[in-house]
C-alpha positions in Angstrom: 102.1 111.8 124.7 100.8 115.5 125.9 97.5 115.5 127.2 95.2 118.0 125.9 91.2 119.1 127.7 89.9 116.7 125.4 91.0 113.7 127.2 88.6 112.4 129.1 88.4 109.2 131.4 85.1 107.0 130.6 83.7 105.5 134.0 83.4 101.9 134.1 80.1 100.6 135.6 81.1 96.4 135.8 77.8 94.3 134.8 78.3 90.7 134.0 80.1 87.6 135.5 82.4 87.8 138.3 84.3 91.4 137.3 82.6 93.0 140.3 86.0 92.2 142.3 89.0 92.9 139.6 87.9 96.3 137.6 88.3 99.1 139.4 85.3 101.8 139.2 85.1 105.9 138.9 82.8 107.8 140.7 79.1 107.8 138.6 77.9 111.3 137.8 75.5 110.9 134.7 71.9 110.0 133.9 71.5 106.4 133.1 70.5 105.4 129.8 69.5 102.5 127.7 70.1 100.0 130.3 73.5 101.5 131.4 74.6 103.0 134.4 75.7 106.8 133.6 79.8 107.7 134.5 81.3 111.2 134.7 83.6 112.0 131.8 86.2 114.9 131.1 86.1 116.1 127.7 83.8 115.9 124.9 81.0 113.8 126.1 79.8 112.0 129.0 80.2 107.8 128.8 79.6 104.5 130.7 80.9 100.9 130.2 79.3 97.8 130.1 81.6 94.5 130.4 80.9 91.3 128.6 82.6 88.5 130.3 84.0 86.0 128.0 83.6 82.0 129.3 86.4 80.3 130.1 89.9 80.9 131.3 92.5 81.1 128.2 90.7 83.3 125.9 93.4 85.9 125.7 90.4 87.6 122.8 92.8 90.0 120.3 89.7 91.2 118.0 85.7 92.3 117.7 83.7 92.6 114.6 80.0 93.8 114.8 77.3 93.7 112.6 76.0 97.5 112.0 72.6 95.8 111.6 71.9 93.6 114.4 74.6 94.8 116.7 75.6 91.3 117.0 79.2 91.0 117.8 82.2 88.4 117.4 85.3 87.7 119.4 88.0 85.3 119.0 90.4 83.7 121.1 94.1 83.7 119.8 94.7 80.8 122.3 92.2 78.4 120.7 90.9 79.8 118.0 87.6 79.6 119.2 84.5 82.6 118.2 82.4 83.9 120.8 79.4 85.6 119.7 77.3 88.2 121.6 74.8 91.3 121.1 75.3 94.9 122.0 73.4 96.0 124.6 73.4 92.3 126.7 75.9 90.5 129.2 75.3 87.1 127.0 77.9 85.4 125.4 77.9 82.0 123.6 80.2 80.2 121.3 79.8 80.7 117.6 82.4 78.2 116.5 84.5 76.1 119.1 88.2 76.0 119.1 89.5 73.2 116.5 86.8 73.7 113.8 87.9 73.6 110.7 91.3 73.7 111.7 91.2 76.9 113.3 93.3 77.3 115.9 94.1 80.5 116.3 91.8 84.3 115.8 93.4 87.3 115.3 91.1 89.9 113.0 88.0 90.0 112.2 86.0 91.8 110.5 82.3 91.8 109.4 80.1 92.7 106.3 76.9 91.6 104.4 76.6 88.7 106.8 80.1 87.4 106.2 83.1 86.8 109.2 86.4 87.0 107.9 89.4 85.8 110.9 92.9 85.9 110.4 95.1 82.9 111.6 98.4 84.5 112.6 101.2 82.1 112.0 98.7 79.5 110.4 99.0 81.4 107.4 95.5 80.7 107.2 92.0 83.1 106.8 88.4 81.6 107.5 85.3 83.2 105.8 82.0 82.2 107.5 78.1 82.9 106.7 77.3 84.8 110.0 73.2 83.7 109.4 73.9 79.9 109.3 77.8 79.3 110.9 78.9 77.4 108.0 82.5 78.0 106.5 82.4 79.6 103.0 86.2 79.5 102.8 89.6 78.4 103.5 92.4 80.3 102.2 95.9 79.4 102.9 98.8 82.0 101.9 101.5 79.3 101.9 103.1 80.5 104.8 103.8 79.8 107.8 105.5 80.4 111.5 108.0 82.5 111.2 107.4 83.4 108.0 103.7 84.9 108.6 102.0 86.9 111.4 98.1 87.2 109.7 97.4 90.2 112.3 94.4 92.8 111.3 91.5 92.6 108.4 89.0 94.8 107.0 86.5 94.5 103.8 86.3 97.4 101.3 82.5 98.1 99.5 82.8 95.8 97.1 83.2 92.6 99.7 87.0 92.4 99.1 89.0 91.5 102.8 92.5 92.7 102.8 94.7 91.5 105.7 97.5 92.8 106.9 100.8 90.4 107.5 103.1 91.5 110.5 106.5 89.4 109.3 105.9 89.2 105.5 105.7 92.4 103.6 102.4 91.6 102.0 98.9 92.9 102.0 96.7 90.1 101.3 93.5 90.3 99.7 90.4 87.9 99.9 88.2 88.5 96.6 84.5 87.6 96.4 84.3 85.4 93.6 80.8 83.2 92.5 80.8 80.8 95.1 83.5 81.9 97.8 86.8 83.4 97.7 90.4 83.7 96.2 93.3 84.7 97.8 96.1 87.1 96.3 99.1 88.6 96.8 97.5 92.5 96.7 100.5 94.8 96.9 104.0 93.8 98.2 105.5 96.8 100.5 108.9 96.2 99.4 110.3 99.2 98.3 107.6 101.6 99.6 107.2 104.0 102.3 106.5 101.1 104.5 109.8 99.1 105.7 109.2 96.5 107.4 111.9 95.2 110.0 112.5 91.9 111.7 112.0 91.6 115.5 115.6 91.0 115.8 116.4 94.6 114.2 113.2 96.7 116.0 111.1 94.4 118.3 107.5 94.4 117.7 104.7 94.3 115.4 105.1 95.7 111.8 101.8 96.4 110.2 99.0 95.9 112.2 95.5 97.4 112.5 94.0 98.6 108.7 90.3 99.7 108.0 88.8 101.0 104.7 87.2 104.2 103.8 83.4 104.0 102.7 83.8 104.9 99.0 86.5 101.8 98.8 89.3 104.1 97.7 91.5 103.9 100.5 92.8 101.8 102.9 94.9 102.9 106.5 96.8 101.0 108.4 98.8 101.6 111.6 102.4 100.3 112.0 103.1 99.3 115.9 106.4 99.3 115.8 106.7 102.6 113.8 103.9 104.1 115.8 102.8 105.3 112.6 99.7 105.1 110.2 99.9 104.8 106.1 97.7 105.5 103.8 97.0 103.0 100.7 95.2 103.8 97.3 93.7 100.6 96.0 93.6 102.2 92.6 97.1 103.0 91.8 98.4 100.6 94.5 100.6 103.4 96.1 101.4 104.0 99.7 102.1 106.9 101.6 102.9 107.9 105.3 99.7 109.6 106.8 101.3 113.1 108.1 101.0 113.0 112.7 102.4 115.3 114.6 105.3 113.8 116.8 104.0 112.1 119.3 100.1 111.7 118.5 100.4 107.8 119.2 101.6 104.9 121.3 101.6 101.2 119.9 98.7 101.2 117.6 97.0 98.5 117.2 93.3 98.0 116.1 91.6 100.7 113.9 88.1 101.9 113.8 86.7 104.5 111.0 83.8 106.7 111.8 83.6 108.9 108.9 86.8 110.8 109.1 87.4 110.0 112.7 89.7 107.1 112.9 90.0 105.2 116.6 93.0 104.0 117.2 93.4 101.2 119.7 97.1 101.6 121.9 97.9 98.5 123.9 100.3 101.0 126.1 99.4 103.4 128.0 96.2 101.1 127.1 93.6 104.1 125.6 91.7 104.5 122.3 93.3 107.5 120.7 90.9 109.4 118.7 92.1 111.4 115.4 90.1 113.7 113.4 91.6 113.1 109.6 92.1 114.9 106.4 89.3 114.7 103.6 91.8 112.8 101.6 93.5 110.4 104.7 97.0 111.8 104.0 96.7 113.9 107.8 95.3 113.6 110.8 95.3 115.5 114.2 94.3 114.1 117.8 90.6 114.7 118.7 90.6 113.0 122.3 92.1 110.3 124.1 89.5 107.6 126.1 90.8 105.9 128.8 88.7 103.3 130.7 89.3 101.5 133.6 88.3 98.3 132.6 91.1 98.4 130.0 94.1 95.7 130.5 96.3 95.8 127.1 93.6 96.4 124.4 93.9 95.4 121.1 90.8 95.8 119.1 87.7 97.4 118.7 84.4 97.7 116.8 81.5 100.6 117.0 77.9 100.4 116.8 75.6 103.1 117.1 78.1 105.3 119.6 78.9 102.6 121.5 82.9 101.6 121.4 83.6 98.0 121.7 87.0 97.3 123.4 88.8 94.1 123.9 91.5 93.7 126.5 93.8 90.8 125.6 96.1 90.8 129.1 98.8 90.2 126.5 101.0 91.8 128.7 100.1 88.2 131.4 101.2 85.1 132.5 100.1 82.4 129.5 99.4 84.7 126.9 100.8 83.4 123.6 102.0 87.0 122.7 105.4 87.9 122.7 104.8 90.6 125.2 102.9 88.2 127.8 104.3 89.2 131.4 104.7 87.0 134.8 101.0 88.3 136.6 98.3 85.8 135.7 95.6 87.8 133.9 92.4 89.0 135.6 89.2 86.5 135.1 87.0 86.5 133.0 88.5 87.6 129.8 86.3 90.6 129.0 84.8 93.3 126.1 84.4 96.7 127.4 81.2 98.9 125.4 81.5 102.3 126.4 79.6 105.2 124.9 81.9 107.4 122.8 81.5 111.0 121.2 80.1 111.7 117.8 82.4 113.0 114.9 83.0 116.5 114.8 84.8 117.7 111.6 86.2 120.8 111.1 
C-alpha cells in the first residue's frame, strides 16, 4: 500500500496490568488530556493510547462493541467464549458472562444497540442476544450449521434493531429480527450469483466475508471481503449487492469495520493498521483518508468508537495457541489487550 502525509503513527502510552514490559512506546510530544498521556502524531491529528489488559491467559479477544451512551464496552474471547466487560476511559475489566454459559463457547462479533449484545459463534452456528442492563440471555438462534459448514465472523444492527451477520464459509447473510419477545433467525440474502463469490480455503485461503456495519438511515449495509481485499455494498431494500469502487491497492486483509458518518475504519490484521476511507454519499466509492498505526497493535481484528476514541483489539492470531487458522509458533504477549487511542474527526469533502 503507498503511503500518503496523512498517515500518521498514534503513540502508545501503556497504562494497565503488566504491558509496561511487552509494548513498545513513541516518544510523547502532546498535552495530556482526559486522563491520558498526550503522543506525537504525523498527519491529521494528534493521539494517545490507553491499554486495557484483559485477565487471563487464552483470551485470543477477536471483537469490541460499546455502548454510545455509557461508553461501556464488551469483548469476547474466541477461545472460550467468554465476555469481558469494561468502560472507556478506565483500566478495569471484569467478566460479563463466563466461558460455558449458555453454551457459548466461542465470541466472534459483537455488536451493540438499545441495551442489547448480539455475539456470533463461529463454527457453532450459533448467535447469543443478551439484555446488556441485567446479563440475562434474550436469545438463542442456531442457523443449522455447523464446522465446516459455517464461520459466524462479523455483526452489526440496522435502526430498526435487526442484527445481520456475516458467514465466512456459507454464502449467507444472516439476519436476527426483533420480534415481541426476542428474536428470529433468517436466511436474509444468499450471495450466490452476486458480485460476491465466495471461494473455499482450498481454492483462495482466507476469510470470505468478514467485517459489515450499517449506515444510520438503515439503507445500506458494507461489508469487507478479506480474502478479496475488498468491500461491497448491500441495499436491504432491493436486496442487491454491489462492489464498493477502491482504488488498487487502498487495503490489506480487512477485517473489522467501523462507520463514523461517511468515514468507514477499516481494521487490517497485516501490516496491522486501521485504514481510514472517506466514502461516497451513496457507499458505492470510497478513497483513503489516513492510515493509524499504533504500537500496541499485534494482528487486530476489531474495533468500536466512542466519542473520538478508537477501540482496537489485538487478537495475536498470528501466535502460538491461537485457534485461528493463521496462529504462528511465538507465544503471544500477556495480557491480551484493547488499545483506545484518540482518532481524527470526519472531514467530508
Amino acid at each position: 500500500m503507498t503511503l500518503t502525509n496523512r498517515r500518521f503513527r498514534a503513540t502508545a502510552t501503556i497504562v494497565g496490568l503488566g504491558l509496561a514490559g511487552t509494548l513498545t512506546t513513541v516518544a510523547a510530544a502532546s498535552s495530556p488530556e482526559d486522563g491520558e498521556s498526550g503522543g506525537a502524531a504525523r498527519g491529521p491529528a494528534a493521539s494517545s493510547t490507553r491499554i486495557h489488559a484483559l485477565p487471563g491467559d487464552q483470551v485470543f479477544p477477536e471483537s469490541v462493541a460499546v455502548d454510545p451512551a455509557s461508553g461501556r464496552f464488551f469483548v469476547g474471547s474466541v477461545k472460550d467464549g467468554t465476555i469481558f466487560t469494561g468502560k472507556v476511559g478506565s483500566t478495569k475489566l471484569s467478566v460479563f458472562s463466563p466461558a460455558g454459559a449458555d453454551g457459548r463457547t466461542i465470541a466472534t462479533g459483537l455488536a451493540f444497540a438499545g441495551d442489547r449484545l448480539v455475539v456470533a459463534g463461529r463454527q457453532t452456528g450459533q448467535i447469543f442476544v443478551y439484555d446488556t442492563r441485567t446479563g440475562r440471555l434474550v436469545s438463542r438462534l442456531d442457523t443449522g450449521l455447523r464446522a465446516s459448514q459455517t464461520f459466524l465472523n462479523d455483526v452489526t444492527i440496522a435502526p430498526d434493531g435487526s442484527a445481520y451477520i456475516t458467514d465466512s464459509v456459507a454464502p449467507v447473510l444472516w439476519r436476527a429480527k426483533p420480534t415481541g419477545k426476542g428474536y428470529r433467525l433468517e436466511r436474509f440474502m444468499d450471495f450466490t450469483g452476486t458480485a460476491v463469490k465466495y471461494v473455499s480455503a482450498a481454492g483462495a485461503p482466507g476469510i470470505n466475508v468478514n467485517g459489515i456495519v450499517a449506515s444510520p438511515d438503515g439503507r445500506y449495509l458494507i461489508i469487507g471481503k478479506r480474502n478479496e481485499n475488498a468491500l461491497f455494498r448491500v441495499e436491504l431494500g432491493a436486496k442487491t449487492v454491489s462492489r464498493v469502487a477502491l482504488p488498487e491497492g487502498t487495503l490489506s486483509t480487512p477485517d473489522g469495520l467501523v462507520l463514523d458518518g461517511r468515514t468507514l475504519h477499516v481494521v487490517q490484521n497485516l501490516p496491522g493498521s486501521v485504514e481510514s476511507l472517506t466514502l461516497a454519499k451513496d457507499f458505492g466509492s470510497a478513497r483513503s483518508a489516513s492510515e493509524i498505526f499504533d504500537e500496541s497493535f499485534a494482528f487486530p481484528t476489531g474495533a468500536a468508537l466512542h466519542r473520538g476514541r478508537l477501540l482496537v483489539v489485538s487478537s495475536q492470531f498470528n501466535t502460538l495457541g491461537s485457534p485461528a487458522a493463521v496462529s504462528g509458533t511465538t507465544p503471544p504477549k500477556l495480557p491480551f489487550w484493547v488499545s483506545q487511542l484518540r482518532v481524527p474527526a470526519p472531514s467530508h469533502g
